[in-house]
N, C-alpha and C positions, 0 to 999 in steps of 0.2 A: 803585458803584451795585449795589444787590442785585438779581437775576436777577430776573426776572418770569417772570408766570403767562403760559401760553398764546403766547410768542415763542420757545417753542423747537420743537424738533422731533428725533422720533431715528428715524432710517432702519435697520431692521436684517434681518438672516435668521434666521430660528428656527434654519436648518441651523447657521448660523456659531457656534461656540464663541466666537469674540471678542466678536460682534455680540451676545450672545444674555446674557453674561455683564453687559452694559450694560442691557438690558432687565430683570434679573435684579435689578440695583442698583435704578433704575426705581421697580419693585415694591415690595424690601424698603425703600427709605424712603418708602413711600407718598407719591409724586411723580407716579402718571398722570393725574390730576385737571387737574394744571402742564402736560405736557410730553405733547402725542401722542406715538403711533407707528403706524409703518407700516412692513407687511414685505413681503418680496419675494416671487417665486415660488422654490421650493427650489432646480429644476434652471437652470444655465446657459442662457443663451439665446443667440443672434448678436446684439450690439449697436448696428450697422452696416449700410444691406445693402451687400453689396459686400466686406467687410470680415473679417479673420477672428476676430477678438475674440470672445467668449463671455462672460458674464457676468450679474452679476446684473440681473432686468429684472421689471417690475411688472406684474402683472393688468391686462386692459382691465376687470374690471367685477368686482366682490364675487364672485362666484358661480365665478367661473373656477376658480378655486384654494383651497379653505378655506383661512385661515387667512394666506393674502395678498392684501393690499389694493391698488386702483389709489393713486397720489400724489396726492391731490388738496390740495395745499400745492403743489407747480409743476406738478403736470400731467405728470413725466417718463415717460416710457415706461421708461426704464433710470437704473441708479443713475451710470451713465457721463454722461447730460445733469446731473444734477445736481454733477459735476466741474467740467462744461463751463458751467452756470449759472455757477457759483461762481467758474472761471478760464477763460477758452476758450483760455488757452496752454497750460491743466495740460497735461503728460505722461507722468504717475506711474499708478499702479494707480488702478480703479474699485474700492473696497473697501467694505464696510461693516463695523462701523456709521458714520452720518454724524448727526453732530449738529449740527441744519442752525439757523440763525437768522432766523426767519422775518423781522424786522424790516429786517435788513441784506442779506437774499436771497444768504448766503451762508455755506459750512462753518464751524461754532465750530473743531471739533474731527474728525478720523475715526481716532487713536490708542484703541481701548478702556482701555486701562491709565490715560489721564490721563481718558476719558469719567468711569469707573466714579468715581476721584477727585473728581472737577468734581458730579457728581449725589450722593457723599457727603456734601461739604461747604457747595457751592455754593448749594444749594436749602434750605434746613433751614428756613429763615421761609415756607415753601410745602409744606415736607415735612406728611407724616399722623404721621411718626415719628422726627422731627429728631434726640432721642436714639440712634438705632439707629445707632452710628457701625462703619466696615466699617474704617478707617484710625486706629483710635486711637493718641494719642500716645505712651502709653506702651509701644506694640510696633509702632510705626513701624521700627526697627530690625532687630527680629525679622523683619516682612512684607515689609520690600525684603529678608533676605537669604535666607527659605526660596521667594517667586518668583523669585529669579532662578534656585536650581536646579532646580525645579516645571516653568520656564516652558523650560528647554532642555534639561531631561531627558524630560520628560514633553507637557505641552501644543505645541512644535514638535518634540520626539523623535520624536513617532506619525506628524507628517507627514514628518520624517527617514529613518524606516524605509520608509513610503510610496512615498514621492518617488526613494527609491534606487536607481540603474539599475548598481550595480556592488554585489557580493556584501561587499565588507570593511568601504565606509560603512553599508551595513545592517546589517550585522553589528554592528558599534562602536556604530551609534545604539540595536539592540535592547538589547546589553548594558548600555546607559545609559539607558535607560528601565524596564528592570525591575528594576534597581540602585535606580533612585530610588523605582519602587512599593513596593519590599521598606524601603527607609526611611520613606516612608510608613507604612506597614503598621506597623512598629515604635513609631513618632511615635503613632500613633493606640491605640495596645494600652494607652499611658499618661496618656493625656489625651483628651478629646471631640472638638478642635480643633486646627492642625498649628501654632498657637501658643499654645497655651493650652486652659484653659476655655471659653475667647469665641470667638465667631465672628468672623471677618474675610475681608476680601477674598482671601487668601491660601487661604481656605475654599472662595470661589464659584470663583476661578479656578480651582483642582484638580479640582473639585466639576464643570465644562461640559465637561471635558476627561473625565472617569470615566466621565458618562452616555452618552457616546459609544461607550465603549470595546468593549463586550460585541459589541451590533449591529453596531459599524463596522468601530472600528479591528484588532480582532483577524482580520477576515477581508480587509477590504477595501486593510488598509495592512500585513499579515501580520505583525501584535502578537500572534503565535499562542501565546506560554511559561505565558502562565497568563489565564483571563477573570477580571474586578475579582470577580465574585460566587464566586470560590476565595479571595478574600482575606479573609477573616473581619471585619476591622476596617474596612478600605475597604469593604466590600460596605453592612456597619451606618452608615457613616459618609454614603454616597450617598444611602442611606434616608433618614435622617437633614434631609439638607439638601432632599431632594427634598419632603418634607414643611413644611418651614417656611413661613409666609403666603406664597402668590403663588407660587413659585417652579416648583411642576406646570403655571404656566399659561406660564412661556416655556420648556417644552419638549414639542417636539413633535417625537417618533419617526420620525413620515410624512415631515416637512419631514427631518428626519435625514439617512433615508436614501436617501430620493429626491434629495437634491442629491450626496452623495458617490457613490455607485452608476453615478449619469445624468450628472456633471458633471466625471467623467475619464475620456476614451477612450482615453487611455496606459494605466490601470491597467484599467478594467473598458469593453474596446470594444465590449461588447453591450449596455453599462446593465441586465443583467437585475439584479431586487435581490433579493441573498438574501431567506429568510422571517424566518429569525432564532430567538430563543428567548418573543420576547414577556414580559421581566421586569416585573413588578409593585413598582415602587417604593415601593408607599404600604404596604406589610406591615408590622408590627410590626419595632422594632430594637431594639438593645438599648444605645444612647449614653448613656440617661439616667443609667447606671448612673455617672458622672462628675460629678453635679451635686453628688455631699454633696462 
């Protein structure tokens, strides 16, 4: 049975790299017509009273928080009742993204890797841009094998280095993330795309993980060896994707960095947020130079 209009639903965070990379999809197959969404507030909140969980949790009203909405598809205050909608025995992580089934009044999916998939293919008699495929066949192969080192060098590496409370795993994680930027970087010097010509998912996924980097991860997760905008090719290449239809509209800097900053009191126990450098994504780059 082919997916219908208006029975879905995608819960996400602008903060989230995973979440936001789904929204991102979304977009470029012009699907939001189909498929609401609604996002969170950036910072953690207590999800419980009583309790010590923090997590992601939803506006009482538009106004509260640009740019996140209250739920009004269940009503939840936090993305944790909607677990609990869905199973009231769950007791796995509250994560998002959630792509909720309005019909069934419960989770399709909350993995982004098979979301992004599911809204590539799944939608296309609903898509604005059906052709726009992010998983084509013929570099299916290529796109499982450059995410998987993408996705553990770089896109969980940053939280690697982050997360590290002993000096030699941070050490081994930075060295393997800037191992694989510096392949990046080379990948890109010969072609537009980290598989080609084309764009693919393999593109957006690098591409949520990059915008971060400057603002965040270099300061706040101490990716301090080089900022993406030293890298010549990666820098053009951010531009690049930041520009494409839709794409400036799920990302938001605020939501950024008010949630990493305010939403680890192990790494940053004052939540103050750096100022940062304020990059301009949408300047001129030089990618096209790969289209003859």
């Amino acid at each position: 049975i082919p997916a219908m209009a208006d029975r879905y639903h995608l819960y996400i965070s602008y903060a989230c790299p995973w979440a936001s990379r789904c929204f991102a999809t979304l977009k470029l197959k012009g699907l939001d017509h189909a498929i609401g969404v609604t996002s969170t507030k950036p910072k953690w909140e207590r999800t419980k009273e009583g309790e010590s969980h923090f997590g992601w949790t939803f506006p009482s009203s538009d106004n509260e928080e640009p740019g996140a909405q209250p739920d009004t598809i269940n009503n939840a205050k936090t993305v944790r009742e909607l677990y609990d909608i869905a199973n009231p025995n769950y007791t796995g992580k509250y994560t998002v993204p959630v792509l909720w089934d309005k019909a069934k009044k419960t989770i399709v999916n909350n993995e982004s890797s098979d979301i992004i998939r599911m809204l590539n293919s799944e939608f296309n008699h609903l898509a604005k841009r059906p052709d726009f495929d992010l998983y084509p066949r013929d570099l299916q192969a290529k796109i499982d094998e450059v995410n998987a080192w993408v996705y553990d060098s770089i896109n969980n590496g940053v939280y690697r280095c982050g997360f590290a409370t002993k000096q030699k795993p941070y050490e081994e994680a930075f060295e393997a993330l800037f191992n694989a930027l510096d392949r990046c970087e080379d990948i890109l010097s010969k072609q537009r795309y980290l598989c080609g010509n084309v764009f693919t998912e393999a593109d957006l996924r690098l591409f949520k993980t990059l915008i971060r980097f400057d603002e965040v991860y270099v300061v706040h997760f101490k990716c301090n060896k080089k900022l993406i905008r030293e890298y010549p090719n990666l820098f053009n290449f951010v531009k690049d994707v930041y520009q494409m239809d839709g794409i400036s509209d799920t990302v938001r800097m605020d939501h950024i960095k008010k949630h990493y900053y305010g939403s680890h009191p192990s790494i940053n126990p004052y939540g103050v947020i750096p100022v940062g450098s304020v990059i301009d994504y949408s300047t001129p780059h030089d990618r096209h130079k790969f289209n003859t």
